[in-house]
C-alpha positions as CSV (number, residue, x, y, z in Angstrom):
1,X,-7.2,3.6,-47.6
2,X,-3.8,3.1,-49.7
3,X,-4.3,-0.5,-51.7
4,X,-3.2,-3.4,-50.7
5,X,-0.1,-5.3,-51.5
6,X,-0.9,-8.3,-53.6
7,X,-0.6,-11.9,-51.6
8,X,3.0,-12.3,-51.0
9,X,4.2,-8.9,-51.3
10,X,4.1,-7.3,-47.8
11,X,6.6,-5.1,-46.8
12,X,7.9,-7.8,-44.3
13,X,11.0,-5.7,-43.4
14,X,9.9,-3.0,-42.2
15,X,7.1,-4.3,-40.2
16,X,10.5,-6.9,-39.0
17,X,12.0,-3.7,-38.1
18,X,9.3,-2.0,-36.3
19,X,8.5,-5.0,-34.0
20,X,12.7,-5.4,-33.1
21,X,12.5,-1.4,-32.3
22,X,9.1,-2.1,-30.1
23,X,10.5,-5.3,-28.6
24,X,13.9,-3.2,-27.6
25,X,12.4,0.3,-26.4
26,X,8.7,-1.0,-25.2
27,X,8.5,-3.4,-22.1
28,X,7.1,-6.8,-23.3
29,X,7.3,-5.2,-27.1
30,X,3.8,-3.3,-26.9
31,X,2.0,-0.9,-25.2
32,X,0.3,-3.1,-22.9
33,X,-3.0,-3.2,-24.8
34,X,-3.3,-5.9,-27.3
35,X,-0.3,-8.3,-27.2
36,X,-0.4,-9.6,-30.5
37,X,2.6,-8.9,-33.0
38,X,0.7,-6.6,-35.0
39,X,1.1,-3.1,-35.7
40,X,-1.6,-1.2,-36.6
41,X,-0.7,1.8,-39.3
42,X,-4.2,3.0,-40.2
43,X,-8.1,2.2,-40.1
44,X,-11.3,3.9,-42.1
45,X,-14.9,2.4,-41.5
46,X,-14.5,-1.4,-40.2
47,X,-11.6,-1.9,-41.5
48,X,-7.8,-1.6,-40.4
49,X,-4.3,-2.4,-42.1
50,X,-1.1,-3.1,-40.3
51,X,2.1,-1.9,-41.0
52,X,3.1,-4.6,-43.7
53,X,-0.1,-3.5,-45.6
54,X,-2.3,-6.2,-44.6
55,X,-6.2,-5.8,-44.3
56,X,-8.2,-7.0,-41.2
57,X,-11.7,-6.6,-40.4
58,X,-11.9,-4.7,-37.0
59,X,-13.6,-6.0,-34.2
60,X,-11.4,-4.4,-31.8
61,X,-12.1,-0.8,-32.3
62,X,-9.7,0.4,-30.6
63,X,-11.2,-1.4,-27.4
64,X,-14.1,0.2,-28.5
65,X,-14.3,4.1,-29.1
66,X,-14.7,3.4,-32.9
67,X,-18.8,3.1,-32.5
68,X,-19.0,4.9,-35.8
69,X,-15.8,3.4,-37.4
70,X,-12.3,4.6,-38.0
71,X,-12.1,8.2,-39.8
72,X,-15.8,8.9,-39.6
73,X,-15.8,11.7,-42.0
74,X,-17.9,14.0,-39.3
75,X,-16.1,13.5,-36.9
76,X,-12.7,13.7,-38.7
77,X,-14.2,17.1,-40.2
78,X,-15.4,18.3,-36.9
79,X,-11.4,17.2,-35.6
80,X,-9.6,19.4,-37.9
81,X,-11.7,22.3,-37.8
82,X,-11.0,22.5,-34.3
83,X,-7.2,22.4,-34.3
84,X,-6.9,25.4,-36.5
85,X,-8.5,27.2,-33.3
86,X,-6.0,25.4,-30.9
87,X,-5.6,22.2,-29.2
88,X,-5.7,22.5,-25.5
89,X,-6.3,25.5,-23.5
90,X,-6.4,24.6,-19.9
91,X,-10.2,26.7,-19.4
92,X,-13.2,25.9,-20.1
93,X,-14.2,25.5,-23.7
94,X,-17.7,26.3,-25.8
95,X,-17.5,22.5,-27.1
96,X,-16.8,20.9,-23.7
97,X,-20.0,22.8,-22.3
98,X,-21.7,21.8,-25.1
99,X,-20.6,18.0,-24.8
100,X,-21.7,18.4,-21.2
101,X,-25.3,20.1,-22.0
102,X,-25.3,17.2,-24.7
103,X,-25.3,14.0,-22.1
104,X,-27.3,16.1,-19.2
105,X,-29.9,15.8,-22.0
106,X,-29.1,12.0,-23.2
107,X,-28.3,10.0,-19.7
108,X,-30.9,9.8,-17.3
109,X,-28.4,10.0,-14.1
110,X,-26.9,13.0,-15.2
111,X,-27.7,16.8,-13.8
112,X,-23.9,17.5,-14.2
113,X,-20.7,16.5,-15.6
114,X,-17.3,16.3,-14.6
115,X,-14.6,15.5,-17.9
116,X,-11.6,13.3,-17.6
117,X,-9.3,11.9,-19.7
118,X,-9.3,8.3,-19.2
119,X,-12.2,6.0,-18.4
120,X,-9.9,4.9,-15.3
121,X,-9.6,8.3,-14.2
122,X,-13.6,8.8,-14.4
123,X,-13.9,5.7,-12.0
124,X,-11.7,6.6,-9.6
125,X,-13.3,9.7,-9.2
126,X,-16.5,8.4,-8.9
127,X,-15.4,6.3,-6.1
128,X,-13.8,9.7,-4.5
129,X,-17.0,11.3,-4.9
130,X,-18.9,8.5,-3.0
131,X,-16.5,8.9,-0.5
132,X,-16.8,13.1,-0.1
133,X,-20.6,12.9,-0.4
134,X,-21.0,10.2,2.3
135,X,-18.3,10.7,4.5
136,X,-17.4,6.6,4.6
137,X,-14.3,5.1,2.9
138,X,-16.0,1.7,2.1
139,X,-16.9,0.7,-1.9
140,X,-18.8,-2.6,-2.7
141,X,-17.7,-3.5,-6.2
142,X,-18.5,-6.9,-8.0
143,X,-16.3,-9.9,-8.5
144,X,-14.7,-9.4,-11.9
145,X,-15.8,-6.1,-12.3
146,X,-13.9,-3.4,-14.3
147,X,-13.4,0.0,-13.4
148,X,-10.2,0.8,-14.5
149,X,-6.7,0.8,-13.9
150,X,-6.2,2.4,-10.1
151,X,-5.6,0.6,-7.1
152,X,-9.0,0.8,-6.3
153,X,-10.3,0.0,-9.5
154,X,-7.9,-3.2,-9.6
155,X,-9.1,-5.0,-7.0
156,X,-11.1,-8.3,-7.4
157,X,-11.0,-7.9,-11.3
158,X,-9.8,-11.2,-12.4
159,X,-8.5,-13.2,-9.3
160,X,-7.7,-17.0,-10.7
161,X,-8.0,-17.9,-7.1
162,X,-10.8,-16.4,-5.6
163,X,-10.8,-15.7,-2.0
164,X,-13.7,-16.2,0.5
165,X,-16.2,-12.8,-0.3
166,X,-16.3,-10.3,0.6
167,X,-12.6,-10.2,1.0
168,X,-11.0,-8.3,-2.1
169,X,-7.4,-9.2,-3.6
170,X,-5.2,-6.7,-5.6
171,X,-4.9,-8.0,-9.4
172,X,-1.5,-6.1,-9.9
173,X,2.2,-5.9,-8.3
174,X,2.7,-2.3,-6.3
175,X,-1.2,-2.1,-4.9
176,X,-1.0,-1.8,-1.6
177,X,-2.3,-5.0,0.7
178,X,-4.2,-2.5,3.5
179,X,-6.2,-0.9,0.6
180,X,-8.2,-3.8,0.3
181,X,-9.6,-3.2,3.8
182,X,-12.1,-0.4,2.2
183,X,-13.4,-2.7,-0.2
184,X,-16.0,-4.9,-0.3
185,X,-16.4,-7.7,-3.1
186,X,-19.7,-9.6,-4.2
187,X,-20.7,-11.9,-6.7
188,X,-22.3,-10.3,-9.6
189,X,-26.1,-11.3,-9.8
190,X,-26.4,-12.6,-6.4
191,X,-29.0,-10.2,-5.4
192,X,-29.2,-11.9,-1.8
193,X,-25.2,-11.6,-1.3
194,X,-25.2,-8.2,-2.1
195,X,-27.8,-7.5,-0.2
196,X,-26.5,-9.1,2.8
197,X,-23.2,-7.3,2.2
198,X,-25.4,-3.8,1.6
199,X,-27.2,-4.2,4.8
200,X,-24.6,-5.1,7.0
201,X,-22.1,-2.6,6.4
202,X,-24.8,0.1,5.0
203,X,-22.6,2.5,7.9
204,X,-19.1,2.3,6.0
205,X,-20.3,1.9,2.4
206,X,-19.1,5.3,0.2
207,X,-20.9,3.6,-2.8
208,X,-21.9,0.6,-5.0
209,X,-20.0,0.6,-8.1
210,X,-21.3,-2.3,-10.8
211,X,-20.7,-2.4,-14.8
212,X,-24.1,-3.1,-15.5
213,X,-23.4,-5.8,-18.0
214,X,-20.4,-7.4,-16.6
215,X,-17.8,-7.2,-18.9
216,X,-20.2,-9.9,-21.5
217,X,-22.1,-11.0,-18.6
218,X,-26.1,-9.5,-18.5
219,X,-27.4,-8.9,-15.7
220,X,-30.6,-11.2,-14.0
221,X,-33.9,-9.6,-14.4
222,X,-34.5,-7.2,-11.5
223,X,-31.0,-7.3,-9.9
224,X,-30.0,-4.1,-10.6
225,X,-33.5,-3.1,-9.6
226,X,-32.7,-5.0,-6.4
227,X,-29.3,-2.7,-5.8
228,X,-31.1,0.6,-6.7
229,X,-33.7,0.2,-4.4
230,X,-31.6,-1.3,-1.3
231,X,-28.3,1.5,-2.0
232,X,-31.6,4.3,-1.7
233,X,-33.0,3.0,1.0
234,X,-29.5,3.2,3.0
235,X,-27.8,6.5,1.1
236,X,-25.6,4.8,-0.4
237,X,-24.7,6.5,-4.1
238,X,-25.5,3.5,-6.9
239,X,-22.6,4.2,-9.6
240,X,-23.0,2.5,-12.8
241,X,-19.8,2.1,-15.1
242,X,-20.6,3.0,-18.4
243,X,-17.2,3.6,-19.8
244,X,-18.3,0.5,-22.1
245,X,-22.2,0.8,-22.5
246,X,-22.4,4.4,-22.4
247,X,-24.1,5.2,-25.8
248,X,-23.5,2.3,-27.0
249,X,-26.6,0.1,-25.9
250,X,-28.3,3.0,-27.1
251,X,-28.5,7.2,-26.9
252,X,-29.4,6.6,-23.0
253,X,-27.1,3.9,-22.4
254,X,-27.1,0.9,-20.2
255,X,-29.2,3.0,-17.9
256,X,-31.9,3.4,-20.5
257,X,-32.1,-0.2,-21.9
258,X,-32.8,-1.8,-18.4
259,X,-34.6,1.3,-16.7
260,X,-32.3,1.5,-13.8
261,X,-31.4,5.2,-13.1
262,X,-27.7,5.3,-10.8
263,X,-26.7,8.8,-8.7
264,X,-23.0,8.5,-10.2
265,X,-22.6,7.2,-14.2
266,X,-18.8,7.2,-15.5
267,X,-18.6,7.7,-19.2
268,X,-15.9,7.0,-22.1
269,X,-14.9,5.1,-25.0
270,X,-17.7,6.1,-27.3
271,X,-17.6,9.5,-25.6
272,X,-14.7,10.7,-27.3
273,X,-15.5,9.4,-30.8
274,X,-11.8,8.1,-30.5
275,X,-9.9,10.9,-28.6
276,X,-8.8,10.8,-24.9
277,X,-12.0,11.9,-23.2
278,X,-14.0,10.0,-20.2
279,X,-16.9,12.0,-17.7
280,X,-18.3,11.4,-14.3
281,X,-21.7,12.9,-14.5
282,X,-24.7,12.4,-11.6
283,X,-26.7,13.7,-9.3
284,X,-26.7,17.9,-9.0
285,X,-26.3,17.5,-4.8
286,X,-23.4,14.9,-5.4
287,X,-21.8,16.6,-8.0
288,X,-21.4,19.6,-5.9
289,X,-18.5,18.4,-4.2
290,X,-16.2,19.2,-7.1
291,X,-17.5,23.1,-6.9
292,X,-15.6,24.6,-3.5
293,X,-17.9,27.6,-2.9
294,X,-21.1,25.3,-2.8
295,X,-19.8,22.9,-0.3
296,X,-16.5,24.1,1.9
297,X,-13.1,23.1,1.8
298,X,-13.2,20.6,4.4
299,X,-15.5,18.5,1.3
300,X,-14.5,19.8,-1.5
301,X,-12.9,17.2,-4.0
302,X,-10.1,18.6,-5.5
303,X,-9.7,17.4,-9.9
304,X,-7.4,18.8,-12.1
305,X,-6.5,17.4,-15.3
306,X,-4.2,19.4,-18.0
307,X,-6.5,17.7,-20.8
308,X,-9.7,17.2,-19.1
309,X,-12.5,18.2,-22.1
310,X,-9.8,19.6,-23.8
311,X,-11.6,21.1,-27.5
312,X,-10.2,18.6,-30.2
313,X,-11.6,15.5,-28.2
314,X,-14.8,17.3,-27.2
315,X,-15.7,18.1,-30.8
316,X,-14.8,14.8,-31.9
317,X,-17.6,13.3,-28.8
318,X,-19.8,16.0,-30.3
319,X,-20.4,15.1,-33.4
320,X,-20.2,11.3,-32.7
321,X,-23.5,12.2,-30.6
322,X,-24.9,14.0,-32.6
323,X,-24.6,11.3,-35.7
324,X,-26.1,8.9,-33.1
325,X,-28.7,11.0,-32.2
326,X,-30.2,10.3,-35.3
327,X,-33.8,8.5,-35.5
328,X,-32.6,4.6,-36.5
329,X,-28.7,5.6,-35.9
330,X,-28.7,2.1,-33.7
331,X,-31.3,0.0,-36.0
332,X,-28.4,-1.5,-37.7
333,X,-26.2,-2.4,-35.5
334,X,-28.4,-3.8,-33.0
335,X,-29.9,-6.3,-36.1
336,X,-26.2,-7.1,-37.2
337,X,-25.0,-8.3,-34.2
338,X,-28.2,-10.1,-32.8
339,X,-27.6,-11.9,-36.4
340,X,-24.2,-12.6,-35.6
341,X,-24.4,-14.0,-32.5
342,X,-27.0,-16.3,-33.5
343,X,-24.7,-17.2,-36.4
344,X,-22.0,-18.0,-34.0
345,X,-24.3,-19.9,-31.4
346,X,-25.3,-22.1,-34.2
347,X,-21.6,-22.9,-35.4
348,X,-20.3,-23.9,-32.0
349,X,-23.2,-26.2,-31.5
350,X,-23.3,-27.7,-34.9
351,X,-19.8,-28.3,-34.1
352,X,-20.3,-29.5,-30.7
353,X,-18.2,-26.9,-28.8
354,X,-18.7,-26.3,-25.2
355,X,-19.2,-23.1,-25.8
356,X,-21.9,-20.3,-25.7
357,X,-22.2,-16.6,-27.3
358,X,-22.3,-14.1,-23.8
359,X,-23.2,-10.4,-24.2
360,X,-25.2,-7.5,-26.0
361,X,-25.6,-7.0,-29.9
362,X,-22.8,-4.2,-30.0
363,X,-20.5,-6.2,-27.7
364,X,-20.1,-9.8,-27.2
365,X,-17.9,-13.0,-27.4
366,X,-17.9,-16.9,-27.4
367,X,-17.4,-17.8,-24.2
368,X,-15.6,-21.4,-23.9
369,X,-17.8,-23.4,-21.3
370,X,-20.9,-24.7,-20.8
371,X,-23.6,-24.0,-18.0
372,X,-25.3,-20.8,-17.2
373,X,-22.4,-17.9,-16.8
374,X,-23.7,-15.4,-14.0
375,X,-20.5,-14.1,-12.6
376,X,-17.0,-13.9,-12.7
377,X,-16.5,-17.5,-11.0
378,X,-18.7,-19.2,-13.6
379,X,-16.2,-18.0,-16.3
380,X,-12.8,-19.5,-14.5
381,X,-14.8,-22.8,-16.3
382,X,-13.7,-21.0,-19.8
383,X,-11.1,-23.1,-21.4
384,X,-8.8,-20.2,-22.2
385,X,-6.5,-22.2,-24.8
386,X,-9.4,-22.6,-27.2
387,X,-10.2,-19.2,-26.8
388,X,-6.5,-18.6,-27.7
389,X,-6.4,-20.4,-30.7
390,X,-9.7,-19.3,-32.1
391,X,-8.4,-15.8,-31.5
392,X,-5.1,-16.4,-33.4
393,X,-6.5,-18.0,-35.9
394,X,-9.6,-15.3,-36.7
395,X,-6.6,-12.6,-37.0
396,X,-4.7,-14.8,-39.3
397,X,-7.7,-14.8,-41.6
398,X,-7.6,-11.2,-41.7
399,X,-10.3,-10.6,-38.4
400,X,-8.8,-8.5,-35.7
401,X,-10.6,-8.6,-32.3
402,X,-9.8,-8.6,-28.4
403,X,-8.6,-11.3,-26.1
404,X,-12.3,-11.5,-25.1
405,X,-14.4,-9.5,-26.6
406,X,-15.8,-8.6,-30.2
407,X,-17.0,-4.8,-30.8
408,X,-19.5,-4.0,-33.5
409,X,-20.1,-0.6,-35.4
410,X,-22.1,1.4,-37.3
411,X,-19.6,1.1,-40.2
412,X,-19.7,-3.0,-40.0
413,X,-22.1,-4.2,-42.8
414,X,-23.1,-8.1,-43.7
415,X,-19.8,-8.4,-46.0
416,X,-18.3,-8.1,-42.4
417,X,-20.3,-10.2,-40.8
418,X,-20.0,-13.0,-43.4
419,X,-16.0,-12.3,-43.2
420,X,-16.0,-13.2,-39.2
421,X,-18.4,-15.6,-39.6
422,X,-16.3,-17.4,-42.3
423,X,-13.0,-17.2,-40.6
424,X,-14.7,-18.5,-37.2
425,X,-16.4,-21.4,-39.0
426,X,-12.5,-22.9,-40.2
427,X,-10.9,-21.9,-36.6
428,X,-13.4,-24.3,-35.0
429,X,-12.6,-27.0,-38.0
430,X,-8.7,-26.2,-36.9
431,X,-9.6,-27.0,-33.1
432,X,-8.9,-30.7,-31.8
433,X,-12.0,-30.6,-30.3
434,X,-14.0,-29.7,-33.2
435,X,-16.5,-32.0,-34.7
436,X,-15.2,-31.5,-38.3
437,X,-18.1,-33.6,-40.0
438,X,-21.0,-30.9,-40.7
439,X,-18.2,-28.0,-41.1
């Protein structure tokens, strides 16, 4: 990366510039992602710089694809190699069908794969593909559950008023009310709701959709067990939604870590080692119903998708696997971020915060409120302003994460660490609340 401008000495006009251009030809100013005044002009390992030149640790990752860091030279390598041979093609391509041979071997739940672009594309899908292999309409999702940015997939995400369950509300203007009647909405880690929910509608439910970690919220001991065993038991495809923890909690994923095998896994983020690239992948009899000549028209699902494992993104997911592939590629970051998160449990109690540290070693966050936090209704308790200002003031030290969550790499060291660590230590001293002696 370029040096950086000494303190003082930004280029503060033409960042000035940029943000009046954004704020006049961009609705809200950005592109909907992060809505912080900051534009980002380049990144290598854990670190990123804006476009005035100044340095911030990344946490953010680009929401986080960047498992290996920004310009991994292996995966930037592997990148231009393959656009010398050609971008796109619109056919099937030797990397993408080695990508795909490359996860049937890593995730347990996956005989075949299916590319996409986008993680929300991959989860819609997977909730069409429920729907063609079992002939019902209905899909049982999880109260603050993700799974991307369709109608289906935005229902029940974040509601700030909850209705009675299983009742499920549309989180966005121009959703359809009616589509709400094929979903069904329970409260993550109630293993008796869901149940109940499961075996009273067992008849109409397509599938069971669930982010196996919630978001930052882990799930109970044996209730995804629960889910795998009841959704078998009835039929009913189990899809877990690994856009997030797909090869991140490890080479098998989320799947492997709490040895729960689903019929239907969606896959991104790391996937792509930082290019547009997202997979259903499951079940050979379930999968079928994307290949015509196996299963009729009447249940064939239709999928097209102009960039769908296009080359450039598929070598880039190739060699991001295979770097992770690598005996001990996960050995440090899985010991760097248990030690942060201790680190960070330890400050907000020293400074008596109500606050805990929710998640996994490669993903997590303070979470603003006290008492266990099980579900999506436990975290409405979050006093969002202090998350706010803690947020503000880490990216004014020169530490760059999301609205709620911080991402770890490969690429992030101790130096890092102690950077976050550092600037999170003076944003609780700046907080009203903060006890200030022992900081």
């Amino acid at each position: 990366m370029p040096a950086a401008p000494a303190p003082g000495q930004h280029n503060e006009m033409d960042e000035a510039e940029l943000l009046a251009t954004a704020r006049r030809v961009l609705p809200a100013g950005h592109f909907g992602n992060l809505e912080a005044e900051i534009v980002v002009a380049s990144g290598e390992g854990a670190l990123v710089r804006d476009a005035a030149g100044r340095e911030y640790v990344d946490f953010l990752l680009g929401s986080g694809p960047m498992f290996l860091g920004h310009a991994h030279p292996e995966v930037t390598a592997a990148v231009i190699a393959q656009i010398g041979r050609g971008s796109t093609f619109f056919a099937t391509n030797p990397a993408g069908i080695a990508l795909a041979a490359s996860i049937v071997e890593a995730v347990p739940a996956a005989e075949q794969v299916r590319f996409f672009s986008s993680g929300t594309e991959a989860d819609m899908y997977a909730m069409r593909l429920a729907r063609a292999f079992t002939g019902r309409r209905r899909i049982l999702k999880f109260e603050g559950g993700y799974h991307g940015m369709s109608e289906y997939g935005l229902m029940s995400l974040a509601p700030r008023r909850p209705p009675n369950l299983p009742t499920a509300v549309p989180d966005s203007a121009g959703i359809p009310a009616h589509l709400a009647e094929d979903m069904l909405v329970a409260p993550f880690n109630d293993t008796a709701a869901a149940l109940g929910l499961i075996e009273a509608h067992a008849d109409q439910i397509a599938g069971v959709m669930v982010e196996p970690l919630q978001r930052l919220i882990p799930p109970r001991p044996g209730f995804l067990a629960a889910l795998r065993e009841a959704t078998a038991r009835h039929g009913i495809p189990l899809i877990f939604d690994e856009v997030v923890t797909g090869f991140r909690f490890g080479y098998s994923g989320a799947q492997g870590l709490y040895g729960v095998t689903p019929d239907i896994v969606t896959l991104g983020k790391i996937l792509g080692g930082g290019f547009p690239l997202a997979a259903v992948a499951g079940r050979a009899e379930i999968m079928a119903h994307f290949d015509r000549a196996r299963v009729g028209e009447e249940r064939f699902l239709m999928q097209v998708g102009t960039l769908s494992g296009n080359p450039v993104a598929a070598v880039a997911g190739l060699a991001t696997l295979d770097v992770l592939a690598r005996p001990g590629a996960y050995d440090g970051v899985l010991a760097l971020g248990a030690a942060i998160m201790s680190e960070l449990a330890g400050l907000v109690a020293e400074a008596g915060i109500p606050a805990q540290v929710l998640g996994h070693p490669t993903v997590f966050d303070v979470v603003y409120a006290e008492g266990e936090i099980a579900n999506h209704r436990d975290l409405l308790r979050q006093d969002r302003s202090m998350q706010a200002h803690v947020n503000r003031a880490l990216r004014a030290a020169g530490v760059l994460k999301g609205e709620s969550k911080i991402y770890l790499s490969t690429a992030h060291g101790p130096a890092h660490a102690d950077r976050l660590l550092t600037a999170f230590r003076a944003a609780l001293r700046s907080l009203p609340r903060a006890g200030t002696a022992s900081l």
